[in-house]
TORBAPA-20451 format. One record per residue (C-alpha): x negated, y negated, z; residue number from 1. Coordinates in pm, 1 decimal. Layout:
! TORBAPA-20451
X;Y;Z;NUM
...
//
This chain:
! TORBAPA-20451
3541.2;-2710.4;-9185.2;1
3852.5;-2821.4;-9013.0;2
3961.7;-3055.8;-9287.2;3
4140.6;-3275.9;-8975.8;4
4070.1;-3658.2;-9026.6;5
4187.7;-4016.8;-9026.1;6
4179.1;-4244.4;-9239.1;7
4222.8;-4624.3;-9290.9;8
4157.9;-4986.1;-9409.0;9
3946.1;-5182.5;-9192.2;10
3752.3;-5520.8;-9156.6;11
3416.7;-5516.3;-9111.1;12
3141.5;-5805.3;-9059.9;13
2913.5;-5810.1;-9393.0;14
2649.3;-6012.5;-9516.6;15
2620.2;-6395.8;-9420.3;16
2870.1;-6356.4;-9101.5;17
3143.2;-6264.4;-9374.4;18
3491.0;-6034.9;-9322.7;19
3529.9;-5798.1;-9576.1;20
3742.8;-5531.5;-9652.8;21
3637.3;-5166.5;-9582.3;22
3769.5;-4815.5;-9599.3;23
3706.2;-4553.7;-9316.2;24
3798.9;-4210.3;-9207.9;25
3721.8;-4019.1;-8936.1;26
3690.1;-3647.4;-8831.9;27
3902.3;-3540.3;-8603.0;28
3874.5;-3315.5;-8311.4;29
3495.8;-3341.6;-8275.3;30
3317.7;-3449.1;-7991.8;31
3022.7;-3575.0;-8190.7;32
2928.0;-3662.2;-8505.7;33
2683.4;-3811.2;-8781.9;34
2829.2;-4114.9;-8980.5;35
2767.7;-4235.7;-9377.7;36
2813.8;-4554.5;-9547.3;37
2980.2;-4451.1;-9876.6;38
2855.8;-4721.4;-10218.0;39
3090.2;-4716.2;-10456.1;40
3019.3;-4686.8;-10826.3;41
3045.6;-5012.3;-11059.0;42
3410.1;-4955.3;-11151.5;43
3481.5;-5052.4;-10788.0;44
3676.7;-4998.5;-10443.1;45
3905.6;-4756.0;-10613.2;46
4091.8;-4401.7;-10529.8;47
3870.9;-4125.4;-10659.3;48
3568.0;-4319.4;-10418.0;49
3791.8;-4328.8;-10125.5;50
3918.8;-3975.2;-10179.3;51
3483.4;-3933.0;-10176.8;52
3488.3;-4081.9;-9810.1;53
3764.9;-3868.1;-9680.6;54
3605.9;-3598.3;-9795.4;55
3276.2;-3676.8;-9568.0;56
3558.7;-3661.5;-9287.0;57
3673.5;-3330.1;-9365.4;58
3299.6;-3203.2;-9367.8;59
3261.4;-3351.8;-9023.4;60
3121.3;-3724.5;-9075.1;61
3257.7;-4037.9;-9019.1;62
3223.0;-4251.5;-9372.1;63
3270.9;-4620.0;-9458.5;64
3272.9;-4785.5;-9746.1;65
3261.5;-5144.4;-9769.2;66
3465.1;-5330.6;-10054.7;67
3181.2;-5521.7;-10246.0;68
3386.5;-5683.2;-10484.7;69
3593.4;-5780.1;-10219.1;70
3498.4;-6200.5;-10239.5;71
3508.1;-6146.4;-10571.8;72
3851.5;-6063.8;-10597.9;73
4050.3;-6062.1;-10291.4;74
4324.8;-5837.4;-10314.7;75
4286.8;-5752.3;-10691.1;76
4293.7;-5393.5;-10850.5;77
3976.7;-5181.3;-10827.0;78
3975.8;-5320.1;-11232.1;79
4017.3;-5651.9;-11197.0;80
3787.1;-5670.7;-10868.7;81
3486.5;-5536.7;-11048.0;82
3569.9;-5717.7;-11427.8;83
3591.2;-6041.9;-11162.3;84
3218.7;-5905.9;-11007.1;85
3069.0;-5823.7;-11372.9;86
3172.3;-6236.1;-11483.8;87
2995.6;-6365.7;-11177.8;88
2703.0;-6140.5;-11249.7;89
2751.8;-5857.8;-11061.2;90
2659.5;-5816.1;-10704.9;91
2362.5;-5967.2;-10564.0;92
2108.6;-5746.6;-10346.1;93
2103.2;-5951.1;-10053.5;94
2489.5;-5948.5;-10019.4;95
2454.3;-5604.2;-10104.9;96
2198.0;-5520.3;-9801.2;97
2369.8;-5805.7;-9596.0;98
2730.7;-5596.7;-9668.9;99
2565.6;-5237.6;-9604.5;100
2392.0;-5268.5;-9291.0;101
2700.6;-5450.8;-9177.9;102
2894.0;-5128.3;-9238.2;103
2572.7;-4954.5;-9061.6;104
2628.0;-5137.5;-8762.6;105
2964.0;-5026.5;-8746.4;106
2847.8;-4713.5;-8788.2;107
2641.9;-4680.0;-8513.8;108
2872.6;-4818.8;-8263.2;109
3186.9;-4583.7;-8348.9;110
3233.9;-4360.2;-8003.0;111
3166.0;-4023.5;-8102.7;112
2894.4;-4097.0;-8324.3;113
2554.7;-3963.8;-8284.6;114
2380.8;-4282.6;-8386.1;115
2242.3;-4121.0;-8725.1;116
2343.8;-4292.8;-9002.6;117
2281.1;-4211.7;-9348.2;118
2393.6;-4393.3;-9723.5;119
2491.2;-4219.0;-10037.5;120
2593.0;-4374.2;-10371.0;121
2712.2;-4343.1;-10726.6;122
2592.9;-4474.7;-11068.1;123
2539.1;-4853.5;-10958.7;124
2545.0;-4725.2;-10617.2;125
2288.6;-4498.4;-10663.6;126
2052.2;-4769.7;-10722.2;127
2209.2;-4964.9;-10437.7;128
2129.6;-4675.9;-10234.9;129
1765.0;-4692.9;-10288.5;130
1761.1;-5101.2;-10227.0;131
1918.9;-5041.6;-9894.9;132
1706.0;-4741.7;-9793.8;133
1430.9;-4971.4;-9897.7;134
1532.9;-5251.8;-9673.3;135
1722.4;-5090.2;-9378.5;136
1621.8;-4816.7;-9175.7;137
1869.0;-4496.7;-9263.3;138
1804.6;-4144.5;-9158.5;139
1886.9;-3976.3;-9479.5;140
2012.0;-4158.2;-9830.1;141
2127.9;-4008.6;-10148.2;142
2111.2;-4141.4;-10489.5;143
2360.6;-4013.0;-10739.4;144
2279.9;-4105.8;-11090.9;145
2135.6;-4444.1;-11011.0;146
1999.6;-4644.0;-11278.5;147
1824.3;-4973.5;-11255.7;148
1554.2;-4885.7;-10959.1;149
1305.1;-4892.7;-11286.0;150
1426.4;-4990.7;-11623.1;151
1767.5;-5256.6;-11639.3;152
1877.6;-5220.5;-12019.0;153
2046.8;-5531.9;-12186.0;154
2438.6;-5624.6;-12120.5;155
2452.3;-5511.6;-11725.7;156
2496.1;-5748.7;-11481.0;157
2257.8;-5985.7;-11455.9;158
2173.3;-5902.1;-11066.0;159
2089.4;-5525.0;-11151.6;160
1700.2;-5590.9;-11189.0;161
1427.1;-5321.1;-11165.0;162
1376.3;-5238.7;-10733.9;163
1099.0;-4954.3;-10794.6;164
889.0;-5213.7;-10622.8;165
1034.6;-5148.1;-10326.2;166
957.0;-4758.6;-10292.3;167
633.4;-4834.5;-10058.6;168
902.5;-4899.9;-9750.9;169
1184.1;-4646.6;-9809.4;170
1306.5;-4552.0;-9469.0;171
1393.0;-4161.2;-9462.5;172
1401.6;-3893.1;-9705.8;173
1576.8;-3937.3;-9971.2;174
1786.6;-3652.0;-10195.7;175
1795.6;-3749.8;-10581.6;176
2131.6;-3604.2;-10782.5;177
2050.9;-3641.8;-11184.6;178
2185.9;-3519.5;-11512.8;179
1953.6;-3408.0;-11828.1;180
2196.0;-3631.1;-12081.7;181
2177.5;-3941.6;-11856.5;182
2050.5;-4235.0;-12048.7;183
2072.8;-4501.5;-11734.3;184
1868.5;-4323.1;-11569.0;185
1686.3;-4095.3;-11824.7;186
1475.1;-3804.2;-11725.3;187
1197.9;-3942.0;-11760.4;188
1265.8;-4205.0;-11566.4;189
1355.4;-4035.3;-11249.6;190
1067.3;-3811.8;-11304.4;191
865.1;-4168.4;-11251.8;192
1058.8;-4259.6;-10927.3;193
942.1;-3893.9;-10767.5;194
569.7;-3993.6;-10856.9;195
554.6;-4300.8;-10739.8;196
731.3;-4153.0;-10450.3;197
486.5;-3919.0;-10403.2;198
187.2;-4187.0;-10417.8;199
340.7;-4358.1;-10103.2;200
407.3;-4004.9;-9932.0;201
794.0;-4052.0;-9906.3;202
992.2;-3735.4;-9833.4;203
1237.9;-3699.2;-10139.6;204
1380.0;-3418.7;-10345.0;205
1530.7;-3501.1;-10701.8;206
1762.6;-3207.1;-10881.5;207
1849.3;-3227.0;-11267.2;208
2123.9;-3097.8;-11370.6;209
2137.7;-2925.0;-11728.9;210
2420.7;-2985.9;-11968.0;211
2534.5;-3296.5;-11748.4;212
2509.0;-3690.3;-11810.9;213
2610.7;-3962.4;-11604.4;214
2901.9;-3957.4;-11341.9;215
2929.3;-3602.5;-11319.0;216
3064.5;-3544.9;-11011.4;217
3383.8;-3756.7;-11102.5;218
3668.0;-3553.3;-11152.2;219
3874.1;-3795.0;-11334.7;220
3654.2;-3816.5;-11593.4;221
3553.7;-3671.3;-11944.6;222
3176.0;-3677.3;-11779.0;223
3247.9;-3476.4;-11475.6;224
3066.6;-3137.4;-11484.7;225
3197.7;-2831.5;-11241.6;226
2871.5;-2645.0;-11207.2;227
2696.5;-2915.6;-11145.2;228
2917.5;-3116.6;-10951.0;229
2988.5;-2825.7;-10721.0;230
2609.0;-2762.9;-10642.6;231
2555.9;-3107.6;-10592.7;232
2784.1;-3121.3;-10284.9;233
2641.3;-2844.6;-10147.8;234
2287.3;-2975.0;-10174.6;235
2458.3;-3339.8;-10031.3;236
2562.6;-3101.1;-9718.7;237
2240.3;-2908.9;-9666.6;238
2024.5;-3272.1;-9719.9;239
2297.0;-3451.2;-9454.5;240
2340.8;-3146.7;-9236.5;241
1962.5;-3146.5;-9151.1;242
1893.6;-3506.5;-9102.7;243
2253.4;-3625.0;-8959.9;244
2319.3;-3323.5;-8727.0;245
2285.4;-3319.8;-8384.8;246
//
């Protein structure tokens, strides 16, 4: 790992013909490369998911993320973006699909890059990752903690509705990254998502990690869990490094 990248704020062309904000870093010193569209979490555009897409750089992969708050909000804090999102409902899916196969696009056309693209995303990204795998054609996605893709509880945004209908056209394997204490999604619930999975004959492996809830890979907060968080990268690599490579 070389650790040698670039990064930067971009414009990109998202759903309905729209410019949007996006942030993207590059490896450097590599001929070749497979790229990732990066979903942020519902708490928005911010630093600890950007810091997330420069480190898919520094592991060899180009990464974007697309802003998706960014009509919401133009030019507002990561806060104020997504409390702007939440009042207008949240994000619909077909921005949301319109706004990540935008990023896709650019993806694919980057010199350098191999023309494999895969999607990963946390908490409300998570589930966002499964609608887009769902509707776009990916190589590889990974859902962090994703809730929603069966069971929407009350007071979320009114756009996060139940996508589990979808699973029949998922698009490439997909790697699952849970905690035992999660309540959005619960155990149980991801344990439905793998059999219904299974019934349609979609590659997938789901991990669940003991001792850890929701949003444990972030750092910067009280959920974040080492052990877990630390194997989860490493099973993000191996998942990526076989269907991205080459």
């Amino acid at each position: 790992m070389k650790e040698s990248l670039t990064a930067e704020t971009i414009s990109i062309t998202g759903h309905g013909g729209d410019e949007i904000e996006a942030y993207l870093a590059l490896p450097r010193d590599q001929e070749t490369f497979g790229t990732v569209v990066v979903i942020h979490h519902m708490p928005g555009y911010d630093s600890s998911t950007k810091e997330i897409v420069r480190k898919f750089a520094a592991n060899g992969y180009a990464a974007l993320m697309p802003n998706l708050y960014h009509r919401d909000a133009p030019g507002a804090s990561p806060d104020d973006a997504a409390a702007a999102a939440r009042a207008k409902g949240g994000v619909p899916d077909e921005r949301l699909v319109g706004d990540v196969a935008g990023a896709a696009d650019y993806l694919r056309r980057l010199p350098g890059g191999n023309g494999k693209v895969g999607v990963i995303g946390y908490c409300s990204g998570g589930r966002q990752t499964f609608l887009a795998a769902c509707s776009l054609t990916f190589d590889a996605a990974v859902d962090c903690y994703g809730g929603g893709v069966i069971n929407v509880p009350e007071g979320l945004p009114a756009s996060m509705t139940p996508i589990i209908d979808l699973a029949e056209n998922l698009s490439c394997p997909l790697l699952g990254l849970f905690g035992a204490d999660d309540k959005f999604p619960p155990p149980a619930e991801t344990a439905e998502i793998s059999r219904i999975l299974d019934g349609f004959g979609k590659p997938h492996e789901f991990h669940t990690y003991e001792g850890a809830g929701h949003a444990f890979f972030s750092p910067d907060r009280a959920s974040y869990r080492v052990e877990a968080a630390l194997d989860g990268w490493e099973k993000v690599w191996a998942f990526f490094g076989k269907h991205l490579a080459g």
